[in-house]
C-alpha positions in Angstrom: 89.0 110.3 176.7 88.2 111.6 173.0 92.2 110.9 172.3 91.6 107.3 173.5 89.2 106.4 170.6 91.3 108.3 168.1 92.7 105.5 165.5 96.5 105.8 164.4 96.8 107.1 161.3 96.6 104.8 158.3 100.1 104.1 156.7 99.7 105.4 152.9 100.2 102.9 150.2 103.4 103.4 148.1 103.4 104.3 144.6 105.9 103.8 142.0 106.8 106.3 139.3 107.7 105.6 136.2 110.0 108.4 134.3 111.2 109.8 131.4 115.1 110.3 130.2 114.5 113.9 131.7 113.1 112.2 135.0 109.7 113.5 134.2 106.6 111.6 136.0 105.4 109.9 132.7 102.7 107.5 135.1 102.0 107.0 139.0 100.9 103.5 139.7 98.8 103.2 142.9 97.5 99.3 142.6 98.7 96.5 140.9 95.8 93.9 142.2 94.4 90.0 140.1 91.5 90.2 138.2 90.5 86.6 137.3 93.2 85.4 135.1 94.7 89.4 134.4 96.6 91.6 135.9 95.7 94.8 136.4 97.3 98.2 136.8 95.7 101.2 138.2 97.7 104.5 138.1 97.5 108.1 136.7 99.2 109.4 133.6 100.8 112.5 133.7 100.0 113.0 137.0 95.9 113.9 136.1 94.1 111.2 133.3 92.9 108.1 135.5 94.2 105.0 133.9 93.1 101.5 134.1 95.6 98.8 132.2 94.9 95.0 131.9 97.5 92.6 131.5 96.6 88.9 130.1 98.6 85.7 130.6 99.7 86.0 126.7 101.3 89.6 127.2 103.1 88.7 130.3 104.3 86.0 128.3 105.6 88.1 125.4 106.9 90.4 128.1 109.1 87.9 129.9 110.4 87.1 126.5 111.7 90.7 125.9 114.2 89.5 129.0 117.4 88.5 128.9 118.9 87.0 132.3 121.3 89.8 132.6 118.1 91.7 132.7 116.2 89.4 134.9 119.8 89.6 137.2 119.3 93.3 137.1 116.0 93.6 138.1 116.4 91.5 140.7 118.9 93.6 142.4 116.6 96.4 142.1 114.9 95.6 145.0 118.0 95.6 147.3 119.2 99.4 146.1 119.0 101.8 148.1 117.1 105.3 146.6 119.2 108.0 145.4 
């Protein structure tokens, strides 16, 4: 009866790395959630210092201009990789 009430266990959220060139865990990111008009990223750097970033709607702008569309293309595609 006890195994009845037992809930399933909860699927863990992803997280996505972000690297070095020596594929080195520079920053975890557990949450990428809206705050208001921002964008916020909550993650760990170096795998121990907590780290809270806020992205406004002028920096996302400047970011998308750093893009070419061979870029855009690229990332894109991302998505439909499969992992290594």
């Amino acid at each position: 009866m006890a195994d009845a009430k037992k809930k399933a266990p909860q699927k863990k959220a992803g997280v996505m790395r972000i690297l070095d060139a020596q594929d080195k865990e520079l920053m975890a990111v557990r949450r990428i959630e809206r705050d208001g008009e921002n964008l916020v990223i909550r993650g760990k750097i170096f795998g121990a210092m907590p780290m809270v970033a806020k992205v406004t709607p002028e920096e996302a702008r400047a970011a998308l201009k750093l893009l070419d569309a061979k870029t855009i293309l690229f990332i894109v595609s991302l998505l439909f990789r499969r992992a290594k």
